[in-house]
C-alpha positions, 0 to 999 in steps of 0.5 A: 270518639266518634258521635252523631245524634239526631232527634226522631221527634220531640221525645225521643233521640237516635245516637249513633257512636264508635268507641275505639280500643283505644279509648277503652285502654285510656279509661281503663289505665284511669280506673285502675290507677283510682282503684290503686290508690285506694285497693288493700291487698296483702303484700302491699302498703295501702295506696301502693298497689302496682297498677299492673297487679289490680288489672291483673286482679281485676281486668275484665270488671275494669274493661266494663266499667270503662265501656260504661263510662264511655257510653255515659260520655257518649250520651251526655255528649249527645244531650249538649249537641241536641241541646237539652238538659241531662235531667230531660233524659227519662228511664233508661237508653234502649240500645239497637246496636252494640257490637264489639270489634277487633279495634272498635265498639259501634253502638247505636241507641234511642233516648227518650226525654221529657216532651215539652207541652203546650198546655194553652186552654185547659181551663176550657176544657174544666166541665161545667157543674152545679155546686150540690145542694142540701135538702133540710130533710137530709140535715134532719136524717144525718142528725137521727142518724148522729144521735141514734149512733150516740144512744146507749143500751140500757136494761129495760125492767119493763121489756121480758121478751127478746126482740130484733135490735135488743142488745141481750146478754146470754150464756151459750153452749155448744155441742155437735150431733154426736154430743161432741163439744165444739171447741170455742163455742160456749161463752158466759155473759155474752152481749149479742146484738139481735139482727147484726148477723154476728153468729151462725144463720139462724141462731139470732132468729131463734133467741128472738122470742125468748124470755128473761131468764128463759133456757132454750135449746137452739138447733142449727146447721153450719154453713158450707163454707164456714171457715172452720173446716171441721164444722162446715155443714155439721148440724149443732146444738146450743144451749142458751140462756137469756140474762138481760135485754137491753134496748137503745135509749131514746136520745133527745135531740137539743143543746146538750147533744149538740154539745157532746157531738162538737165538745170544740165548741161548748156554746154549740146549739142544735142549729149550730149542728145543723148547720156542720152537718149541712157542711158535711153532707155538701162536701160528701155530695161534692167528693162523691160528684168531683170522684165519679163524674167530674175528674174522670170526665176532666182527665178524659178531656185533657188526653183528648185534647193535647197531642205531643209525641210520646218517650218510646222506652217509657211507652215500653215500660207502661206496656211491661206493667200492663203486661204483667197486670194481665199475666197475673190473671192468666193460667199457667198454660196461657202464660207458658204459651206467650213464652214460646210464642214469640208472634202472640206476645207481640199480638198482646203488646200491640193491643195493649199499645193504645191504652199505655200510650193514653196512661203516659200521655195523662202522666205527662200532661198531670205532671205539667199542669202540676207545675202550671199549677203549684200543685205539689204533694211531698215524700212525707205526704206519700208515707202518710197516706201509705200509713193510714191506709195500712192502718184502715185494713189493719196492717202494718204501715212499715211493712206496707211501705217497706214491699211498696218501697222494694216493688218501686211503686211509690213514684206511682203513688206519688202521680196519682196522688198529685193527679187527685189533688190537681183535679180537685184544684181546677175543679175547685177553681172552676167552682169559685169562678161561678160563685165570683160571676 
């Protein structure tokens, strides 16, 4: 086999190779004679099969794997001539020439590989930020808030009217205009939460007023977008009576609550919960300064700071994804004009060029520090984060994982979550330096 290769730049390779017929026939016989030893077909003994009757069977499939296995040859070839590692090679070769002759194949195609990255200053290029603060009045309104969430509701013998932020309890019957009952809009003893917004407009507002033990007639309309199509705008009646009404209890702030609120630690004091709400609030402050100013402003700075050449396939692949992002908010008429408009995709791609050019380019240089660093984050952590995730919004985490698994996108989640973790990592080493100063 004849094979040249030539690096364009620091990530990417040309290799330029002829495989003759002959070769191909070589590999070939190989193939077929492994595929004998191993082929059950009806008329022969196991491992017996003639070599002749599995080309017969299977020439052409046989032929291809041989051209695969010589073009796989080619490349490992031309990583050892170019001096670089096979596990360097990322995605998959792009082929600019595969032509087949009477006696040979010519073939020529580009490589791409992992570029390697002077990453020498970045700690410079960490931005300088204050460590925030925690006022005593914001501890003292985190904790009303703990323990206005901890109060229970509970029936007040004094109070006889409803009012806004009464817990009562009623029973309700709905009917429609004509009379027609509405189907799942009458309950007994229901508990009601006054201004939670929880029924249809209007309806809260008009239990507001209303007396323990009072009957009331209440008349709304519902919404035109109420989900319920068959009621959308439809004008009803509720026959509503009021039980009880209850009210939150008022919470004394002390040691007993404190220990309810931090059962981990059962000599736990007022003080002592300030001082983890102080905590708490810092590291909100500090998560809400390092996601929505620091990180982004961190990432902007390393792109713009390290220039290395880029693997053109991989380029590619960013710009098919973004491609896609963006086809997936077009019109049928937009999309079927790209397809026939073979000048106006090029358009598209070519604006869409830059942008995948800087995400590759945040990648390689993530993935790089990553390792600098000892910033690792493992597959378990990934399906973790995946099921907490599905849980949050109420789906199920296999099911999620599964079409996450099926779309290939957990490399994907596996960098961002690397890129979260090595920001928060420099930031937080930036910030101990201060400290240390």
């Amino acid at each position: 086999m004849q094979m040249q290769a030539s690096k364009i730049d620091n990530a990417n390779a040309k290799v330029e190779a002829t495989i003759t017929q002959e070769e191909i026939a070589k590999k070939s016989d190989a193939i077929a004679k492994n595929l004998a030893k191993t082929m059950d077909i009806p008329g022969f003994r196991k491992g017996k099969v003639p070599v002749a009757i599995v080309k017969k069977r299977y020439g052409e499939k046989i032929t291809q794997d041989a051209e695969a296995e010589l073009v796989r040859e080619a490349i490992d070839k031309a990583f050892q001539e170019l001096g670089l590692a096979k596990e360097d090679m990322l995605g998959e070769p792009r082929f600019s020439k595969f032509e087949k002759k009477e006696e040979v194949i010519e073939m020529e195609l580009e490589i791409g590989f992992r570029p390697e990255i002077n990453l020498e200053g970045y700690e410079e290029l960490i931005p300088e930020f204050e460590e925030p603060e925690v006022s005593e009045e914001e501890v003292e309104e985190r904790l009303k808030e703990l323990a206005e969430a901890m109060a229970q509701f509970v029936e007040n013998p004094k109070r006889k009217v409803a009012k806004k932020g009464d817990l009562v309890v009623i029973d309700f019957e709905g009917t429609l205009e004509d009379g027609t009952k509405i189907e799942g809009g009458s309950a007994k003893n229901f508990e009601l939460r006054l201004g939670s917004g929880q029924f249809i407009p209007g309806f809260e507002e008009q239990v507001e007023g209303m007396k323990k033990g009072e009957t009331k007639t209440i008349e709304v309309t519902f919404p035109e977008d109420y989900p319920n199509k068959e009621l959308a705008g439809k004008k009803a009646k509720f026959e509503v009576t009021l039980h009880a009404i209850k009210e939150k209890e008022k919470v004394e702030i002390n040691d007993e609550l404190a220990k309810k609120m931090l059962p981990q630690n059962p000599d736990a004091t007022v003080e002592v919960l300030k001082e983890e709400i102080k905590k708490q609030l810092k590291s909100e402050k500090l998560s809400k300064l390092y996601n929505e100013e620091l990180k982004p402003k961190l990432m902007e700075a390393l792109v713009e700071k390290y220039e290395f050449d880029l693997p053109k396939n991989i380029v590619d692949q960013e710009i098919d994804v973004q491609l896609n992002n963006k086809a997936a908010q077009m019109s049928e008429e937009e999309i079927k004009e790209l397809r026939e408009n073979e000048e106006k995709l090029k358009e598209l791609r070519a604006e869409i060029e830059p942008e995948a050019k800087k995400s590759v380019k945040a990648t390689f240089i993530v993935d790089a520090l990553a390792k600098k660093e000892g910033v690792e984050v493992n597959d378990q952590e990934v399906v973790q984060t995946i099921y907490y995730e599905a849980l949050q919004m109420g789906r199920d985490p296999k099911e999620i994982l599964e079409a996450y698994q099926k779309q290939g996108l957990l490399p994907a989640i596996k960098m961002a979550m690397i890129e979260d973790r090595l920001l928060t990592h420099l930031l937080n080493k930036k910030m101990k330096k201060e400290e240390a100063a």
